[in-house]
N, C-alpha and C positions, 0 to 999 in steps of 0.2 A: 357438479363440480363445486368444491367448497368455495366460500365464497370468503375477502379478505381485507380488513379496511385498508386504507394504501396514502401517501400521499403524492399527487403526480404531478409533471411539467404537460402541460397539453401543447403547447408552442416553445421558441425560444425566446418570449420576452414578457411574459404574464408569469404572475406569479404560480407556486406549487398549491397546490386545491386538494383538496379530498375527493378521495373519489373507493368507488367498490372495484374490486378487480377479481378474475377467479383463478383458484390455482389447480393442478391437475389432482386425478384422487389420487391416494398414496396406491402404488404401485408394489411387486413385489420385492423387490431392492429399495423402496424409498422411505424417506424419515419427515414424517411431517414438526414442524419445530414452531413455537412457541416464540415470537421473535420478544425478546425484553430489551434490548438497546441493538443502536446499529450508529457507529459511526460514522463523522459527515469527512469528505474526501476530495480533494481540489480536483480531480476525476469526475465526482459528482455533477460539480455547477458546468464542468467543459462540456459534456452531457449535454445536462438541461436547457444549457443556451446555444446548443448547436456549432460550437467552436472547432469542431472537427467534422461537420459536414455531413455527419450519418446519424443521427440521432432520430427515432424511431419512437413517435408519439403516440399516444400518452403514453408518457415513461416516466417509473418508478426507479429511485437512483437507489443506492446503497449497497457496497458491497464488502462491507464491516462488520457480520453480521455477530451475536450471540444470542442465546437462549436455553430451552428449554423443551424436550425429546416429548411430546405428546402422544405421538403413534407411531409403529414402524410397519412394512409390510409385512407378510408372510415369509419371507426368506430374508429378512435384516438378521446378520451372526451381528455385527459390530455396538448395539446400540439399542438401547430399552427406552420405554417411557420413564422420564425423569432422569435422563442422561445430562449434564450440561454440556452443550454444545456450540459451535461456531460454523458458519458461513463465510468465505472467504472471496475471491473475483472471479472461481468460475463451479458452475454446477455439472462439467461435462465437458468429455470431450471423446476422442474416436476410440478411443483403447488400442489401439492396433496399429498405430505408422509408429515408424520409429521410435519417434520423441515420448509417446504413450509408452510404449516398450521398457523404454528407458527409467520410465517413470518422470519425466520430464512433460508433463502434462501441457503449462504454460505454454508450450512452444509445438502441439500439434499441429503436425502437416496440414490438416482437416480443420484447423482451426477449431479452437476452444469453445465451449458454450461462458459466454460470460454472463455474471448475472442478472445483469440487467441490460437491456437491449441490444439483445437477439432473439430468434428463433428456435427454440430445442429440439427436437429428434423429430417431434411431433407436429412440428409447427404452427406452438402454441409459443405467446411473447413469452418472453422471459422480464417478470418482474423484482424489482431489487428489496431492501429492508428497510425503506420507507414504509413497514406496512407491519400487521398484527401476528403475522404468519409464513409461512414455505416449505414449501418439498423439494426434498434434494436426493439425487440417488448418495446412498450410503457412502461410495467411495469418495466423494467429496465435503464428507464432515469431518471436521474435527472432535476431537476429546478435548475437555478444560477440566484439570483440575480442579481439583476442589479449595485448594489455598489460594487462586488468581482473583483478585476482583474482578465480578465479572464485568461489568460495565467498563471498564480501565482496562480489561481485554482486547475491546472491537475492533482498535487500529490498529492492534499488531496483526490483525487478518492482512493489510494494506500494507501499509505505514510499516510495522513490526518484521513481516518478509521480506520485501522490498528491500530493507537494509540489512536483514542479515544474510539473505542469500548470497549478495555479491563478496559479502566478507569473507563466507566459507570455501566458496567457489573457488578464489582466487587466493585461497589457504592465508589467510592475511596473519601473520604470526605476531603471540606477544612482545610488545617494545617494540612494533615497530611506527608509524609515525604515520597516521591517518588524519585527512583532513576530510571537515563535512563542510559542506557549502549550503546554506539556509538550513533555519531551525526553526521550522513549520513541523507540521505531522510527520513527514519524513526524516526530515533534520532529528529534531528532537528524539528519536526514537534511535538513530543511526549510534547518535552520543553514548545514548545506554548499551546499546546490545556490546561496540566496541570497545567501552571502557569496561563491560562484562567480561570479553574477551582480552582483556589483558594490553589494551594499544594505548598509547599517548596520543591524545587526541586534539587536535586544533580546527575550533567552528570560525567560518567566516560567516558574518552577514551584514546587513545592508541597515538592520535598525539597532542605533546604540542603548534601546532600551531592552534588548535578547538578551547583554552582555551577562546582565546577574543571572537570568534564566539557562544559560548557557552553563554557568561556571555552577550554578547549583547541580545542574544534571550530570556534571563529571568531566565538562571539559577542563584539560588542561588549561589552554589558552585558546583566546577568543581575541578576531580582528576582524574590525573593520572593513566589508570591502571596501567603500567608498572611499579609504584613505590609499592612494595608488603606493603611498612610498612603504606605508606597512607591509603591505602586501609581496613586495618587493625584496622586504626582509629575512622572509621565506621562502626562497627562490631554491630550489634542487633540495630543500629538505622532506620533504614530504615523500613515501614511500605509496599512499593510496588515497586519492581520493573517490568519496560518494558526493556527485553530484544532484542537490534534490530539486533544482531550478524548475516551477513547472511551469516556464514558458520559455521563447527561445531567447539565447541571449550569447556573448560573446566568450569562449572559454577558453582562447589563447592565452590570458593572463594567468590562466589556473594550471594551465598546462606547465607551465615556466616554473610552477612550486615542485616540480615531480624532480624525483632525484634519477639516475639513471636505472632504466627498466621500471620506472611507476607506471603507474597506471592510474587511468582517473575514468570511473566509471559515471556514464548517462542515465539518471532514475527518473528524472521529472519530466524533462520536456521530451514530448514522443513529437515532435516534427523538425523542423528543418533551425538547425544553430545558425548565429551571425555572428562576422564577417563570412566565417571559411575559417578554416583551421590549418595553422602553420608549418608547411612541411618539415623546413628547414627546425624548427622547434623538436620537431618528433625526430626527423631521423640520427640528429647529431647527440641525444639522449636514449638512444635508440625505449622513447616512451610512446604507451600506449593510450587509445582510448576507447573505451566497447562500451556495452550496451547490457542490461539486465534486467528483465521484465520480473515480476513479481516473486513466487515461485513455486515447487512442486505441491501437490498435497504430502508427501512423504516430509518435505523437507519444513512444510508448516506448521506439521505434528512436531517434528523436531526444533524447532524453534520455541513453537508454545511450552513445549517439558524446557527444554534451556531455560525459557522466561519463569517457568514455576519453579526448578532450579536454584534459580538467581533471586528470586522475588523480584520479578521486573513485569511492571506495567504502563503504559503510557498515564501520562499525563493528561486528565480530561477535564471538561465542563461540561455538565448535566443539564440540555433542557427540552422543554416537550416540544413534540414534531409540532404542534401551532406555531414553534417562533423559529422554523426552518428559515424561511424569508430573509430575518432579521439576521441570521447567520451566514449565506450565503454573501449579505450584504457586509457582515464583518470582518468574511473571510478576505474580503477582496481588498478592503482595507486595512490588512495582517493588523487586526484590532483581537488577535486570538495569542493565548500565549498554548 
């Protein structure tokens, strides 16, 4: 089995180490890939530090991934050596319930192979792109462009769907009045895809130094949350929001921005919101609040052509896996623009 340098969590409170990991041999559907950048993902450190209770050691995080097509199997139609390519959050899943059917992969009955800590078919771990290398069956690669940077690619794997999947879902039309809550990886990217798409757009966050960051990316306007009466000022205008919060927090105030029939979509925090959410709020607006995970391979190819499209990239910083440590610890203190 080839062999791949990696960097891992062996617990949840030691730092990430080097370590050798092996990957399966390329198969006759599979793409061995070249990894050149893999972006870092507030998913990642929840992972590493066991914040959600299943985390599955030594585990390689990353699932950002981009690169470089080195080998395909014997029956690969989609994909040559020296393809540029992407890795996205999952390498697999059942083909066959429903949701596969549909081509709605994210949401298999059977549960998704994700790419980092699980099991595959085979029940060999599933390693992420903290590492030199990976195979992936075919139908979960991406095509890139050849005009995308590719490193300024990786978070639209995450980051990049995540927020444009909820927009198209829920047909979100030009002019109308979208608001983004935090302007993190998600945030920030939520800003471009929708002012791509033609919406007036209003970021709320929590640090008054996002504002310029905010309004360079294409926000309209930008508030404050921490000023409650701002916040206030915006009450029933809002047609949609993307919520990027990723941890739990109280969202009856944001609900109150929604005009009647908005919607305010959950992308960040995957457990349980505080207080409780206000009935009386929801039914007399008759507003909504759902939920949307990641999204399809179909719909990420289609997204990536949008973004090459549009010329749209995230926003990055370049540094080597040695100062991962020093990131994880930056991330925590939103010391990342």
């Amino acid at each position: 089995m080839p062999l791949s340098k990696a960097y891992a969590a062996h617990d949840a409170v030691q730092p990430l180490s080097p370590i050798t990991i092996s990957r399966r041999e390329v198969r006759p559907h599979d793409v061995s890939i070249e990894i050149q950048y893999c972006g870092v993902c507030h998913t990642d450190l929840h992972y590493v530090r066991n914040e959600w209770h299943n985390s599955l050691y030594p585990l390689v995080p990353g699932h950002e991934i981009v690169g470089q097509v080195n080998k395909v199997g014997k029956h690969v139609t989609k994909f040559q050596a020296g393809n540029r390519v992407a890795v996205g959050c999952m390498v697999d899943s059942c083909q066959h319930c429903e949701a596969c059917v549909k081509g709605l992969e994210q949401y298999c009955l059977n549960g998704p192979t994700w790419t980092y800590n699980e099991n595959d078919e085979i029940g060999q771990p599933t390693f992420g792109g903290y590492s030199n290398m990976i195979v992936v069956n075919e139908n979960f690669v991406i095509k890139i462009p050849e005009t995308l940077d590719l490193k300024a690619v990786a978070p639209l794997l995450c980051a990049g769907i995540t927020t444009y999947s909820p927009l198209r879902h829920w047909k979100i039309d030009k002019d109308q009045q979208v608001g983004i809550i935090g302007l993190g990886g998600l945030g920030h990217m939520g800003v471009k895809s929708a002012k791509a798409m033609g919406e007036i757009v209003t970021v709320f966050t929590t640090s008054y130094w996002k504002v310029e960051d905010a309004l360079r990316l294409g926000a309209d306007e930008v508030v404050l949350s921490t000023n409650k009466e701002a916040i206030k000022q915006h009450t029933r205008r809002l047609d949609f929001i993307l919520d990027t919060i990723p941890v739990s927090h109280d969202i009856n105030p944001y609900v109150e921005l929604l005009k009647r029939d908005g919607t305010l979509i959950i992308l960040g925090a995957i457990e349980p919101l505080e207080p409780g959410l206000d009935g009386n709020s929801m039914a007399f607006q008759r507003r909504s609040v759902a939920g949307s995970l990641i999204g399809s391979i179909q719909e990420t190819q289609e997204m990536i052509d949008f973004c090459a499209r549009r010329n749209i990239v995230a926003d990055v910083e370049v540094i080597p896996i040695q100062k991962i440590n020093a990131a994880y610890e930056r991330m925590l203190k939103r010391d990342v623009k």
